[in-house]
C-alpha positions, 0 to 999 in steps of 0.5 A: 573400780572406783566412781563419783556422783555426778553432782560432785564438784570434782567429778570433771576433773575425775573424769579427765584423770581417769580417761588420761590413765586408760588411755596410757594404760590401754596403749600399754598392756596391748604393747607390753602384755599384762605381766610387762606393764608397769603401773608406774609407767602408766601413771607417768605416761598419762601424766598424774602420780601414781596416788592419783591413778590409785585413787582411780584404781584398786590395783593393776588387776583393777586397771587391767580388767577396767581397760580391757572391758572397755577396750572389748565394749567399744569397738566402731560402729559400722554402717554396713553398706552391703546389707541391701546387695544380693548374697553374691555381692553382698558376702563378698563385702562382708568378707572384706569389713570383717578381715579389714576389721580383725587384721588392725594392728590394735584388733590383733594385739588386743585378742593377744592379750585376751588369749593371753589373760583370759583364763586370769581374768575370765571377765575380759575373755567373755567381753571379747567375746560377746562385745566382738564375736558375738556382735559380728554374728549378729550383722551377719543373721541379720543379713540373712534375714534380708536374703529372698525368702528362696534362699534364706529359708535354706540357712536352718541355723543362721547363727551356725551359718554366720559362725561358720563363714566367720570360720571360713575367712579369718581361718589361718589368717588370724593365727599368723597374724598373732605370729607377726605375718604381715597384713593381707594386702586389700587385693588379697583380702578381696579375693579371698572374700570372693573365694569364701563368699561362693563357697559359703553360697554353694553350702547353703544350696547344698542345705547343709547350713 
C-alpha cells in the first residue's frame, strides 16, 4: 500500500484518487467477489487510468486486502441507547440493533466475501473478526457490567455470555441471508429479540453462563 507525506504538495490530490478508487472498488468486490472483479473496471468506475490506481496499489491482491481492512475497520458507531434499561428491556433492544446491524445488505455481502477470501487473505478474515465481532461482544460485557450487582455476579464469563447470545439471535438467520432469504421484517426481528432476550436471562439465573 503505497502513501505520501503530508507535506507533499500532491498528497491532496493523492488522497482524492485513493478514495475515488476504494470507493469503486469497495462497491465492486462486495458485488462481484474477489475472482469477478476487474481491476480495469475499477479504475474506470472511479474515474482515473489504470496507471493511476497502479500507482495507489501493487496489485488487485493489494487493493483488495486495502479495501476489505478498511471496510472491516469502519463500521458506524452506535450510540446504544438501551445500555441504561433493565436486562429485560434492555436485551431486547440489543437484539434488535444487532440483527438490524448484520442482516444489511452490505453487512451480508461483506462477511461473504470475508468466508469467501479468508483462508487467501487471512488479514481480512482477522479484521472482521476483531473490527466486527469482537467489538459486538465488547458492548455487550460492557452491558453487563451495568446490570445490578444480583444478577451480574451470576454471568461468570461475560465474554462467553455475550457470544453465547450473539449465537442465540443471528443463529440460522445469517446463513439464510447468505443464500438470498429475504430480510426479517423489524416485527419479526423484535419478537425474536423478545424470545432470546427471556431466554438468555433464564440461563443466567440457571448460573450456567
Amino acid at each position: 500500500m503505497r502513501t505520501w507525506s503530508d507535506d507533499d504538495p500532491k498528497a491532496g490530490l493523492m488522497a482524492r484518487k485513493r478514495a475515488q478508487i476504494t470507493a469503486a472498488a469497495h462497491e465492486s468486490f462486495l458485488r462481484d467477489g474477489y475472482a469477478g472483479a476487474s481491476v480495469n473496471r475499477i479504475a474506470a468506475d472511479a474515474g482515473v487510468s489504470i496507471k493511476t490506481l497502479y500507482r495507489h496499489f501493487d496489485d488487485k491482491d493489494d487493493l483488495f486486502t486495502a479495501v476489505m481492512l478498511r471496510a472491516c475497520s469502519h463500521g458506524p458507531e452506535v450510540e446504544h441507547v438501551w445500555f441504561d434499561q433493565a436486562p429485560e428491556e434492555g436485551l431486547v433492544e440489543a437484539g434488535v440493533e444487532l440483527l438490524s446491524a448484520v442482516l444489511t445488505p452490505d453487512q451480508v455481502a461483506l462477511y461473504r466475501v470475508v468466508l469467501i477470501e479468508g483462508q487467501r487473505v487471512p488479514a481480512v478474515a482477522r479484521a472482521y473478526r476483531e473490527a466486527f465481532l469482537q467489538r459486538r461482544l465488547r458492548v455487550l460485557t460492557d452491558y453487563f457490567a451495568r446490570w445490578p450487582e444480583a444478577l451480574r455476579v451470576r454471568i461468570t464469563n461475560p465474554e462467553s455470555a455475550a457470544a453465547t447470545f450473539n449465537a442465540l439471535m443471528t443463529a440460522d438467520l445469517v446463513e439464510h441471508a447468505l443464500l438470498g432469504a429475504p430480510t426479517p421484517t423489524a416485527t419479526a426481528i423484535r419478537e425474536r429479540a423478545e424470545r432470546v432476550a427471556e431466554a438468555f436471562l433464564i440461563l443466567v439465573h440457571a448460573d450456567v453462563l
